[in-house]
N, CA and C atoms as an extended XYZ file, in Angstrom:
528
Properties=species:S:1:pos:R:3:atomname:S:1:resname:S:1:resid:I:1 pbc="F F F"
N       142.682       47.691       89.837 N   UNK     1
C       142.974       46.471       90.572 CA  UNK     1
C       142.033       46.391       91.770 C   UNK     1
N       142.053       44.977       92.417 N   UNK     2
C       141.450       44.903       93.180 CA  UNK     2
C       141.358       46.004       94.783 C   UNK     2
N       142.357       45.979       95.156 N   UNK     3
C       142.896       47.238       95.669 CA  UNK     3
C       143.506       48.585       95.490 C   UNK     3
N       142.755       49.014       94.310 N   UNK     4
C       142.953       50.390       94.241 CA  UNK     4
C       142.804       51.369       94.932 C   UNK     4
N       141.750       51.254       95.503 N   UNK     5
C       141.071       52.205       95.949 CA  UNK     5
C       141.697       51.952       97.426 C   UNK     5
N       142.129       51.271       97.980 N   UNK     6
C       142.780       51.342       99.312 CA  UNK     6
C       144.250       51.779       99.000 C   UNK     6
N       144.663       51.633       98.092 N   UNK     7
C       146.049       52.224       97.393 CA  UNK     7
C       145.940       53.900       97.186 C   UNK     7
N       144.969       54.347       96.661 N   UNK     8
C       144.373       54.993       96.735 CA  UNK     8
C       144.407       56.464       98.283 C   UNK     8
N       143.691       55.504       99.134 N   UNK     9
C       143.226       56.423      100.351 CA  UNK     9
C       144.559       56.517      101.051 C   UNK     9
N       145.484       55.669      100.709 N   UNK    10
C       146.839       55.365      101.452 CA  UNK    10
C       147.552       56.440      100.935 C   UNK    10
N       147.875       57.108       99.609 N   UNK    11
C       148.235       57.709       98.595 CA  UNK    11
C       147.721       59.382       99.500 C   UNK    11
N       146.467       59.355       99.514 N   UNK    12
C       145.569       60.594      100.041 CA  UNK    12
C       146.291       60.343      101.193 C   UNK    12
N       146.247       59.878      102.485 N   UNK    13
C       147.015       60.134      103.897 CA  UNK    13
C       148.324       60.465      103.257 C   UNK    13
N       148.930       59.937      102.445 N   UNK    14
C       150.421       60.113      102.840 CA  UNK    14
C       150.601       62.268      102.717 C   UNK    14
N       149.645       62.095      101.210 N   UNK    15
C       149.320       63.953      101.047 CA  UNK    15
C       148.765       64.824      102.087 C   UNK    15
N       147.857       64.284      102.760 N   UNK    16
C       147.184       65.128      104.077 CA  UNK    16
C       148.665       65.253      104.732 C   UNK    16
N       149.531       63.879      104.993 N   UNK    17
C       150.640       64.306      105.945 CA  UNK    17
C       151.850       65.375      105.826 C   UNK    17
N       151.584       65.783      104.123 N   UNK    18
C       152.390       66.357      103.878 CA  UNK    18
C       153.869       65.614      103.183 C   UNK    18
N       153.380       64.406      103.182 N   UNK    19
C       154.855       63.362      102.625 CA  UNK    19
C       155.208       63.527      101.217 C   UNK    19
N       153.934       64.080      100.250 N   UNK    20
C       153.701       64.019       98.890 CA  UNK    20
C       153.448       65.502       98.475 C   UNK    20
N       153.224       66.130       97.514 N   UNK    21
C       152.181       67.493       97.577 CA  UNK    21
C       151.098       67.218       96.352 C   UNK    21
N       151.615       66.215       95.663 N   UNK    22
C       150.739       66.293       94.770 CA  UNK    22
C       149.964       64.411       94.251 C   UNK    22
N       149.260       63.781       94.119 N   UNK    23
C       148.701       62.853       93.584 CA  UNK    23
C       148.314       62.967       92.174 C   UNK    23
N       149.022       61.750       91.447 N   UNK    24
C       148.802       61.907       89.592 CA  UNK    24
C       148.548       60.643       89.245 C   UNK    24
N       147.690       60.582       88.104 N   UNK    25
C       147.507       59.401       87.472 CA  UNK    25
C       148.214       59.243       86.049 C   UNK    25
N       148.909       58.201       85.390 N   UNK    26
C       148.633       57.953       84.370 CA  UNK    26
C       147.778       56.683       83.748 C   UNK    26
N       147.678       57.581       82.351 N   UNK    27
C       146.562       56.325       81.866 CA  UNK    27
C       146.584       56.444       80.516 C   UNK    27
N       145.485       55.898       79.530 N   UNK    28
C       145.700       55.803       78.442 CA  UNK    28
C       144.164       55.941       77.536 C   UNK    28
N       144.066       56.272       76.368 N   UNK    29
C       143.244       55.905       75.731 CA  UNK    29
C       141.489       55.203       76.986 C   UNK    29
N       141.947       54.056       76.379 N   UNK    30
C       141.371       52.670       77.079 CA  UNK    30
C       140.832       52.726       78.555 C   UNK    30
N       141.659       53.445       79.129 N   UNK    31
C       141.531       53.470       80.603 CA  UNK    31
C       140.573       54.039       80.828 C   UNK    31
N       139.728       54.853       80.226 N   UNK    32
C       138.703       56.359       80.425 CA  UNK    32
C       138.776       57.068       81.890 C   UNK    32
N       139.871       58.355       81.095 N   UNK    33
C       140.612       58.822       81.676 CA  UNK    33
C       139.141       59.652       82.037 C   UNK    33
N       138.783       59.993       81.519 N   UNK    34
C       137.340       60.889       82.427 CA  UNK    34
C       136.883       60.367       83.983 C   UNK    34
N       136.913       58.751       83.263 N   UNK    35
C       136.324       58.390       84.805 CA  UNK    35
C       136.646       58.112       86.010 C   UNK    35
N       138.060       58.236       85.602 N   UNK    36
C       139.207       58.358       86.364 CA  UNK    36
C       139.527       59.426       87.569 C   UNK    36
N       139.651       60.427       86.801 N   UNK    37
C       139.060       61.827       87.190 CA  UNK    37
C       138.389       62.243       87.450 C   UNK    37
N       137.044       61.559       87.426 N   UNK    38
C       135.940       61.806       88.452 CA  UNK    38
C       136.026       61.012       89.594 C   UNK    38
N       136.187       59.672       89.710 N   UNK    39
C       136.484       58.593       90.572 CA  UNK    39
C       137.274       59.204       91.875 C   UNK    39
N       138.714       59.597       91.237 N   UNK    40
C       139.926       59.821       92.439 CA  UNK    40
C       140.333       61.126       91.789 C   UNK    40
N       139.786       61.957       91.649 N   UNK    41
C       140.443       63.821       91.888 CA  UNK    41
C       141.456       63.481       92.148 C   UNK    41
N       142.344       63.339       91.048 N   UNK    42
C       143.781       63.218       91.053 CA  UNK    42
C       144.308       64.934       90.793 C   UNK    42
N       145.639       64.816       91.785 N   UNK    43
C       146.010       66.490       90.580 CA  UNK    43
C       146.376       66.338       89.886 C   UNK    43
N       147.375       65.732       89.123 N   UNK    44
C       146.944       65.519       88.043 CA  UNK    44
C       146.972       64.591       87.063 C   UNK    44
N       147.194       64.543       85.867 N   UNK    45
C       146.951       63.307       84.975 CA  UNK    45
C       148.113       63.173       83.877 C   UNK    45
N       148.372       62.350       82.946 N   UNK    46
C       149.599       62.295       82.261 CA  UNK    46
C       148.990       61.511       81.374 C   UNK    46
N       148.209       62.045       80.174 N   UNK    47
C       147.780       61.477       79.353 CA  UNK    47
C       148.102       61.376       77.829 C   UNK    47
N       148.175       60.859       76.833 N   UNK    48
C       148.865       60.553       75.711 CA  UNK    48
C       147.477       61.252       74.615 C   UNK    48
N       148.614       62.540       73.979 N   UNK    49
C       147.743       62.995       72.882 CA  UNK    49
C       148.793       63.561       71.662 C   UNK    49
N       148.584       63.252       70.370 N   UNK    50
C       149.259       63.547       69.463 CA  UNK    50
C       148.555       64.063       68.185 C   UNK    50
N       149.137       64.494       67.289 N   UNK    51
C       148.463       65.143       65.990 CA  UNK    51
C       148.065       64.208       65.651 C   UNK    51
N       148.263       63.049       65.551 N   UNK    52
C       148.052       61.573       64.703 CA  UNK    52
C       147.198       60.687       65.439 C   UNK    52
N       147.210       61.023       67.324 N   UNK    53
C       146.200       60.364       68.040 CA  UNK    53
C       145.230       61.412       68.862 C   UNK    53
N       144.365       61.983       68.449 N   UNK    54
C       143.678       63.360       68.849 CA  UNK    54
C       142.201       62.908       69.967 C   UNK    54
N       142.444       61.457       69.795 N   UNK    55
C       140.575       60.948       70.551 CA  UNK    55
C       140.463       61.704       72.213 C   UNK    55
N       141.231       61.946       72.590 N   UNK    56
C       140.486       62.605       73.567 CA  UNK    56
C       140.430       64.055       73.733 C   UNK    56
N       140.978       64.533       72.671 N   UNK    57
C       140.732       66.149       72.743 CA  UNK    57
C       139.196       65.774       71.539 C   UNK    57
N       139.345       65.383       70.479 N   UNK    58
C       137.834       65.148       69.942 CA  UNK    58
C       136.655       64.856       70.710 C   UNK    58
N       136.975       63.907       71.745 N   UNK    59
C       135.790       63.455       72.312 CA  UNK    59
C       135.451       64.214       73.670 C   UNK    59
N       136.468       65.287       74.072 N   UNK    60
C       136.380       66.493       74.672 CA  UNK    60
C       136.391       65.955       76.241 C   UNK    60
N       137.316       64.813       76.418 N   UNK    61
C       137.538       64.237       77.358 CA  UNK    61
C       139.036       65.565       78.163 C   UNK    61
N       139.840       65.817       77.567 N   UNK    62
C       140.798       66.817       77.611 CA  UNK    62
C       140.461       67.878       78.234 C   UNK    62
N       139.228       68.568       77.419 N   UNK    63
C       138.494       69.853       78.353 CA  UNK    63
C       137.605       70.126       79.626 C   UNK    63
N       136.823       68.270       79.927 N   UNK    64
C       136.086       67.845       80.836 CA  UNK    64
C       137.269       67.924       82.357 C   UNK    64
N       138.379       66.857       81.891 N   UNK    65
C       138.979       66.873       83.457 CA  UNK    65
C       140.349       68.405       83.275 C   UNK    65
N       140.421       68.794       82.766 N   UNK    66
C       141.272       69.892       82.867 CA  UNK    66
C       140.320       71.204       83.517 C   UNK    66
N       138.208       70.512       83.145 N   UNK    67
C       137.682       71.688       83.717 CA  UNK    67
C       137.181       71.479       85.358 C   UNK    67
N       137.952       70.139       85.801 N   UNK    68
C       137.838       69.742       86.703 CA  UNK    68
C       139.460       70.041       88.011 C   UNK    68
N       139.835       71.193       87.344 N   UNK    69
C       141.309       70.790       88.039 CA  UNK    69
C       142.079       70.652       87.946 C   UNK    69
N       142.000       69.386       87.454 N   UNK    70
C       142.973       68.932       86.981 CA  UNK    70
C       144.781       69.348       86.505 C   UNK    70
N       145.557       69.551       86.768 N   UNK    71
C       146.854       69.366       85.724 CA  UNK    71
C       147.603       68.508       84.918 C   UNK    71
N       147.091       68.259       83.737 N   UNK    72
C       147.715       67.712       82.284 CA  UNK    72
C       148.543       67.777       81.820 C   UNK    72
N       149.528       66.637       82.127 N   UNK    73
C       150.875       66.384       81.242 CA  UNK    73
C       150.354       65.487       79.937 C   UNK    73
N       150.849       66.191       78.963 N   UNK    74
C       150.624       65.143       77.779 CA  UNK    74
C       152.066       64.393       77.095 C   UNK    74
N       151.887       63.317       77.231 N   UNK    75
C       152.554       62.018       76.788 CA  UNK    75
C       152.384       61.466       75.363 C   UNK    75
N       153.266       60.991       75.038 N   UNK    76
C       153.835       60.236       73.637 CA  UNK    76
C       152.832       61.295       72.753 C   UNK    76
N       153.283       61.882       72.390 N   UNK    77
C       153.389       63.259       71.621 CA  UNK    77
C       153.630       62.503       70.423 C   UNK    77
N       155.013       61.486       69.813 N   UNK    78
C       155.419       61.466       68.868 CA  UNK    78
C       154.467       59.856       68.587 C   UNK    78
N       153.890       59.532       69.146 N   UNK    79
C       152.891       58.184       68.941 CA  UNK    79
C       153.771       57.254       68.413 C   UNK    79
N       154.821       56.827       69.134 N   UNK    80
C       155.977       55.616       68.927 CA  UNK    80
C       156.994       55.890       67.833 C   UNK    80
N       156.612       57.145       67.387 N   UNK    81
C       157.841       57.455       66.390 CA  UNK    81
C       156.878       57.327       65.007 C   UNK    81
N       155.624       57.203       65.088 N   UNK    82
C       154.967       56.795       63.774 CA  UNK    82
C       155.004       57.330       62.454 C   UNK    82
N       155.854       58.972       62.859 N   UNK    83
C       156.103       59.559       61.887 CA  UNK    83
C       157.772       59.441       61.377 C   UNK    83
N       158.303       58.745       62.338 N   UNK    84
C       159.428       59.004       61.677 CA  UNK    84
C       160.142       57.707       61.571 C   UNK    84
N       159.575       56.586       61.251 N   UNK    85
C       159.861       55.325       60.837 CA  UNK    85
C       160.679       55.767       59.503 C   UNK    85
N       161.826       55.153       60.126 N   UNK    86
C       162.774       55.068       58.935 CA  UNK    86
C       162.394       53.691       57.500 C   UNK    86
N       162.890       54.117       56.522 N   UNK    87
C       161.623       53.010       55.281 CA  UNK    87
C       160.662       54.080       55.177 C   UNK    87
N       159.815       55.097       55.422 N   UNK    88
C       158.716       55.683       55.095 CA  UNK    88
C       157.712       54.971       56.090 C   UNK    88
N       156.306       55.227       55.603 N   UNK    89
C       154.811       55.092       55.753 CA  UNK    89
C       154.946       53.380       56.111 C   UNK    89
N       155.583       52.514       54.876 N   UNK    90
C       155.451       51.473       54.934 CA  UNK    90
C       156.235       50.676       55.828 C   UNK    90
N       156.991       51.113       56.862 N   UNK    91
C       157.040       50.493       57.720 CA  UNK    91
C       156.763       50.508       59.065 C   UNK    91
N       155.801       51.547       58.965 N   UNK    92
C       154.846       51.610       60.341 CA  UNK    92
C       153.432       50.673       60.115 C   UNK    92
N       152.885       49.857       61.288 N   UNK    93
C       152.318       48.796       60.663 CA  UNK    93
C       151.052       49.175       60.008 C   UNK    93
N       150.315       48.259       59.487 N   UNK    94
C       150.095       48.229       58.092 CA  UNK    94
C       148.603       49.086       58.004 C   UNK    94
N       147.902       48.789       58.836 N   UNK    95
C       146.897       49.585       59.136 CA  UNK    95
C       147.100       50.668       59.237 C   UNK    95
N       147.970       51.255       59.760 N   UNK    96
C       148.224       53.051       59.815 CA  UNK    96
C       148.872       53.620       58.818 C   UNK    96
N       149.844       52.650       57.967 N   UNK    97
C       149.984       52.990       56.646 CA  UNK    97
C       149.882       54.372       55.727 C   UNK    97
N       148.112       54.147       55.636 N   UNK    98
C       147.496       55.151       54.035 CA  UNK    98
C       147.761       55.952       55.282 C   UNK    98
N       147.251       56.441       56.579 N   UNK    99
C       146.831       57.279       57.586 CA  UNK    99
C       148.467       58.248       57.565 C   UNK    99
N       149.433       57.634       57.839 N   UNK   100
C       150.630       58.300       57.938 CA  UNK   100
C       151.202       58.911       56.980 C   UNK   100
N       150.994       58.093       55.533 N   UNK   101
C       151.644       58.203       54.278 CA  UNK   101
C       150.560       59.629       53.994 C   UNK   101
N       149.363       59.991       54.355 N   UNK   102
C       148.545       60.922       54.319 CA  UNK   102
C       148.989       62.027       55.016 C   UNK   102
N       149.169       62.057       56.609 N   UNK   103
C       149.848       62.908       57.086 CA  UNK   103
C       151.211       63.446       56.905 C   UNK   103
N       151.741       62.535       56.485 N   UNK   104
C       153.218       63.107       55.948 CA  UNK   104
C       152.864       63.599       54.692 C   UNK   104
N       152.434       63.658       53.493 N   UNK   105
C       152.179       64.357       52.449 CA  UNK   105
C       151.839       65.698       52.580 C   UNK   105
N       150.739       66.098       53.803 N   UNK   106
C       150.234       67.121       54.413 CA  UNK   106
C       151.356       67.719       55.011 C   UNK   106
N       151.818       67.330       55.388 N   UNK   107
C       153.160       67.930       56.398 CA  UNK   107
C       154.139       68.683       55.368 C   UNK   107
N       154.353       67.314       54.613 N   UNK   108
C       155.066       67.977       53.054 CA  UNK   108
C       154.862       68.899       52.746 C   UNK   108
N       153.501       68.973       52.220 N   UNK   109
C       153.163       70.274       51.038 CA  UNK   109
C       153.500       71.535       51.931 C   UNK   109
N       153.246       71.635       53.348 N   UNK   110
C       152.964       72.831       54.560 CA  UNK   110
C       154.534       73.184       54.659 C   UNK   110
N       155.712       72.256       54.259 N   UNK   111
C       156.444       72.766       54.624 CA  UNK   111
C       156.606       72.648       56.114 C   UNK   111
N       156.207       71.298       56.520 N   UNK   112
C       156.726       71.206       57.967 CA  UNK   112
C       157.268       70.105       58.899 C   UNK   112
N       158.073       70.237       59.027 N   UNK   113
C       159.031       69.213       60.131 CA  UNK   113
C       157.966       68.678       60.665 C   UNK   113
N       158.099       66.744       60.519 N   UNK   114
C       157.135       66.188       61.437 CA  UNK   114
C       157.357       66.265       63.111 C   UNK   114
N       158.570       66.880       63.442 N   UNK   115
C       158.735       66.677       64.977 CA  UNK   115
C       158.149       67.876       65.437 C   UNK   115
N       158.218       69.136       64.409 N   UNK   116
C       158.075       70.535       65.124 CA  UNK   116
C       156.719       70.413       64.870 C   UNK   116
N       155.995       69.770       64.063 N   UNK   117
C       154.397       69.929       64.282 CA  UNK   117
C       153.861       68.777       65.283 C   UNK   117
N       154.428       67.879       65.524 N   UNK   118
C       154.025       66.991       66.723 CA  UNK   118
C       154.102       67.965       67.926 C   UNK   118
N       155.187       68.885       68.146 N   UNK   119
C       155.725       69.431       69.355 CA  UNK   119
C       154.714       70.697       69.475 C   UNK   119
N       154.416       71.518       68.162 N   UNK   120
C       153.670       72.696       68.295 CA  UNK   120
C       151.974       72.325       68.784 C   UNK   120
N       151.792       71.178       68.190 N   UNK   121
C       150.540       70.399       68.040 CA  UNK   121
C       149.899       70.581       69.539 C   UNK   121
N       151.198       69.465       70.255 N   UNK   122
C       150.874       69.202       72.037 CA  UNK   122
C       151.241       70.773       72.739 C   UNK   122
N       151.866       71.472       72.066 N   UNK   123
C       152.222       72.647       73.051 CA  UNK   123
C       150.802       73.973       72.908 C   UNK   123
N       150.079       73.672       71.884 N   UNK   124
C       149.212       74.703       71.727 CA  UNK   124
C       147.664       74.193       72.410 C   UNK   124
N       147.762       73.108       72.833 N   UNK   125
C       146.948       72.786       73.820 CA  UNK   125
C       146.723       73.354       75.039 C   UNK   125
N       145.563       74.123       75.270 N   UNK   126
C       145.237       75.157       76.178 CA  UNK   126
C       145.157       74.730       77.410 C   UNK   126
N       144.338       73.086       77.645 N   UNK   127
C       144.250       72.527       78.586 CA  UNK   127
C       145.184       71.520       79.490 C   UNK   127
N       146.770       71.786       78.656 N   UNK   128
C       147.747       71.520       79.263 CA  UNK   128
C       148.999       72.403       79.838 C   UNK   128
N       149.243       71.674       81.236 N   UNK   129
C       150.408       72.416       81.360 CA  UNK   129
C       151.726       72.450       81.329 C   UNK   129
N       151.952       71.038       80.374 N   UNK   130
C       153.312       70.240       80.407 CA  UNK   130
C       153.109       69.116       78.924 C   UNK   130
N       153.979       69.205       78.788 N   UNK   131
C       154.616       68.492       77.365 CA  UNK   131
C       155.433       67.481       77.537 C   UNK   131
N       155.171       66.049       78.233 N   UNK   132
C       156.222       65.133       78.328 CA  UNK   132
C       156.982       64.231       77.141 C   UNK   132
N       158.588       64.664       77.155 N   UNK   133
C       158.625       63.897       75.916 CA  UNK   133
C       159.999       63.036       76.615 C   UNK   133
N       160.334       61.850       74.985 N   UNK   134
C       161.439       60.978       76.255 CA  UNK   134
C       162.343       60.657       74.853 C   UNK   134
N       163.752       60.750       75.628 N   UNK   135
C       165.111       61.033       74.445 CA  UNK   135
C       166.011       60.116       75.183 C   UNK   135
N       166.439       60.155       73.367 N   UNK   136
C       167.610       58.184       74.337 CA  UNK   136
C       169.089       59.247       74.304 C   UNK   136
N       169.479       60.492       74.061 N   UNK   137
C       170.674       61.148       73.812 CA  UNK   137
C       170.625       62.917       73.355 C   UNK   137
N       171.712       62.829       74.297 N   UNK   138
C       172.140       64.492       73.971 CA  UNK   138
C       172.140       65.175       72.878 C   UNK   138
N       171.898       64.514       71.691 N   UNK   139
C       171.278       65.150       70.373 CA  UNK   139
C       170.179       64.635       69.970 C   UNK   139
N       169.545       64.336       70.862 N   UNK   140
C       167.666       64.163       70.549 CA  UNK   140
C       167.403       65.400       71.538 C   UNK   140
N       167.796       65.542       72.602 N   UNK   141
C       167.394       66.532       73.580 CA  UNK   141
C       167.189       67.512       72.819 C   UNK   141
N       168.646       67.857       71.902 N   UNK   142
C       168.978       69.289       71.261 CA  UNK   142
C       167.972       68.902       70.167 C   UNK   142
N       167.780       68.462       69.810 N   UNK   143
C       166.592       68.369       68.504 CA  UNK   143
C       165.139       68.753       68.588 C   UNK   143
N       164.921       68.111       70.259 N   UNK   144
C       163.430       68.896       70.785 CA  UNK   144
C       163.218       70.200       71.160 C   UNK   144
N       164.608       70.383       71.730 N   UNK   145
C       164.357       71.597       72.132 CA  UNK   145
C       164.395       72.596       71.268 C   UNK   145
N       165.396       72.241       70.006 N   UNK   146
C       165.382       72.870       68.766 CA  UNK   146
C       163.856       73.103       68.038 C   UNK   146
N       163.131       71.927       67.494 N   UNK   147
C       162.446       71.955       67.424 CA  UNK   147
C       160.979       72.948       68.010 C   UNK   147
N       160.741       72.579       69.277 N   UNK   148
C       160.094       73.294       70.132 CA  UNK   148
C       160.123       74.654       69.896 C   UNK   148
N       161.331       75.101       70.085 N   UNK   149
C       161.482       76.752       70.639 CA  UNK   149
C       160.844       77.256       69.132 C   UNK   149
N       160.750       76.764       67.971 N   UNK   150
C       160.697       77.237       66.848 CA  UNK   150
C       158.752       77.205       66.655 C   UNK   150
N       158.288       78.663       65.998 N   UNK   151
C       157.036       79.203       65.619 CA  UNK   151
C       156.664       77.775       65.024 C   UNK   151
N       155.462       77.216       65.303 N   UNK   152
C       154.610       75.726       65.026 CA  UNK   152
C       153.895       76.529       63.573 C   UNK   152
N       154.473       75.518       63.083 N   UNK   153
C       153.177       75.564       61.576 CA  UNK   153
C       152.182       76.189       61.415 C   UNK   153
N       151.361       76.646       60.621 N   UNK   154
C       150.081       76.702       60.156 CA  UNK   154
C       149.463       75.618       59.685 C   UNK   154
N       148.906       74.578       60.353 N   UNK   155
C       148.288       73.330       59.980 CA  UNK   155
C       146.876       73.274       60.623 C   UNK   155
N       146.475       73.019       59.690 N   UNK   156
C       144.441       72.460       60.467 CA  UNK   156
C       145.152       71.328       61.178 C   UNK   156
N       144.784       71.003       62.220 N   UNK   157
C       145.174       70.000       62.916 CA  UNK   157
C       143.716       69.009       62.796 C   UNK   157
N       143.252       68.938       62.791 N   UNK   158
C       142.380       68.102       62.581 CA  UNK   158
C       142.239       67.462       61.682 C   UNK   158
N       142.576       67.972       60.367 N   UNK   159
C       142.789       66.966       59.539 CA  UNK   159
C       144.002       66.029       59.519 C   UNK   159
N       144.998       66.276       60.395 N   UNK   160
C       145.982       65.317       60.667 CA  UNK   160
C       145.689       63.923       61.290 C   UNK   160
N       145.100       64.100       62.082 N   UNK   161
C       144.393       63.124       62.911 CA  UNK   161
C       143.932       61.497       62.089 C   UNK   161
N       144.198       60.817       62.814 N   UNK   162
C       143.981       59.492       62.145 CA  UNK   162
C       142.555       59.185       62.563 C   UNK   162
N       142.053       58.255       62.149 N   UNK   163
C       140.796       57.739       61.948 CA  UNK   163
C       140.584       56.216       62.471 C   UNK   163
N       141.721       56.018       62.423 N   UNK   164
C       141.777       54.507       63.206 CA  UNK   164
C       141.435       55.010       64.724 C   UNK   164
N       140.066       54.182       65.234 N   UNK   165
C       140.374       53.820       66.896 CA  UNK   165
C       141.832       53.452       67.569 C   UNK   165
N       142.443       52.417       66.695 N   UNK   166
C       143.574       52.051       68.204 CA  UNK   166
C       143.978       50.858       67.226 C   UNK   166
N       144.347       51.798       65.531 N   UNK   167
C       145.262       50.282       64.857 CA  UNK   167
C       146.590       49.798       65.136 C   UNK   167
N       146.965       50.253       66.438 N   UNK   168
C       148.402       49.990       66.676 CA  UNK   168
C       147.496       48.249       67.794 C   UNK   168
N       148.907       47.737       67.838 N   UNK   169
C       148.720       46.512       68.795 CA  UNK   169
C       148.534       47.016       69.599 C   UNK   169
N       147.034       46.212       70.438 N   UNK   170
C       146.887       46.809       71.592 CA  UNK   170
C       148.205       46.703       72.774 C   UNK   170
N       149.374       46.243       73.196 N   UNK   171
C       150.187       46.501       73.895 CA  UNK   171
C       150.378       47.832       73.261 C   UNK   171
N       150.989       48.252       72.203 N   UNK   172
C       151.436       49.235       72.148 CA  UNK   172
C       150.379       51.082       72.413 C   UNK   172
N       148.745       50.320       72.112 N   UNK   173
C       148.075       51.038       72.171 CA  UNK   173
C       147.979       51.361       74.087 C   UNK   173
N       147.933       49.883       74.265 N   UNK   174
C       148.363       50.377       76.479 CA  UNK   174
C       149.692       51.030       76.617 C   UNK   174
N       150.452       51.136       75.662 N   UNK   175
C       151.890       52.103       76.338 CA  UNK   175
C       151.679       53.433       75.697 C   UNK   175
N       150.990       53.738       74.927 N   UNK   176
C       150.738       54.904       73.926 CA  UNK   176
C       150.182       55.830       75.339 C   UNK   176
């Protein structure tokens, strides 16, 4: 925005005063979170990475500001639920489709829970130090945490990864 950057220096005094201890950004995809992180040395960042959305650990944006400092919370882990659209493959929209109906087959054959490999996926990330995830109830909680605590797959993760840039609607690709 037009006043960021005075939002910004206002943000920095309030931390010099001791009002804050820490300054974080979130952002997305789109936003280029690199330049972000070079711009305003944030501590840290809250950025969205999943088995199914991998572009900034590929494009090694992940290892750049984490080698900057940085502390990395990673966000929407489960990429809107894309794996677990009830209906199957075909009712996640239509473009991501073959991409999901692919990863879930893979998941299949491995023998692995799509939540515990979303969860092992973001947790074996070296350059993070936090795993943000978000539950509408006291048995989703118990399901992550279930999930979680449990030994992550043996999966190439890379071949999970979708190939689409950003076939979700871009709103949803700005909340991703």
């Amino acid at each position: 925005a037009p006043d960021g950057s005075k939002l910004w220096d206002g943000l920095l005094q309030l931390k010099e005063r001791g009002v804050v201890g820490a300054l974080g950004i979130t952002a997305c995809v789109c936003d280029d979170p690199v330049g972000l992180a070079r711009r305003f040395r944030p501590d840290l960042m809250q950025l969205p990475l999943s088995l199914l959305d991998q572009r900034l650990l590929a494009s090694g944006a992940l290892d750049e500001i984490a080698g900057r400092g940085v502390e990395l919370h990673l966000r929407s882990i489960f990429l809107h639920g894309l794996l677990f659209f009830e209906g199957g493959p075909t009712a996640a929209p239509a473009p991501l489709s073959p991409d999901i109906s692919r990863v879930r087959r893979v998941l299949a054959e491995a023998g692995a829970d799509p939540m515990q490999a979303a969860l092992a996926f973001a947790l074996s990330r070296p350059q993070a130090s936090a795993v943000v995830v978000g539950v509408g109830s006291p048995a989703e909680l118990r399901a992550v945490v279930k999930a979680a605590s449990k030994p992550g797959p043996d999966l190439d993760w890379n071949a999970l990864r979708m190939d689409v840039a950003c076939g979700l609607d871009p709103q949803l690709c700005r909340a991703a």
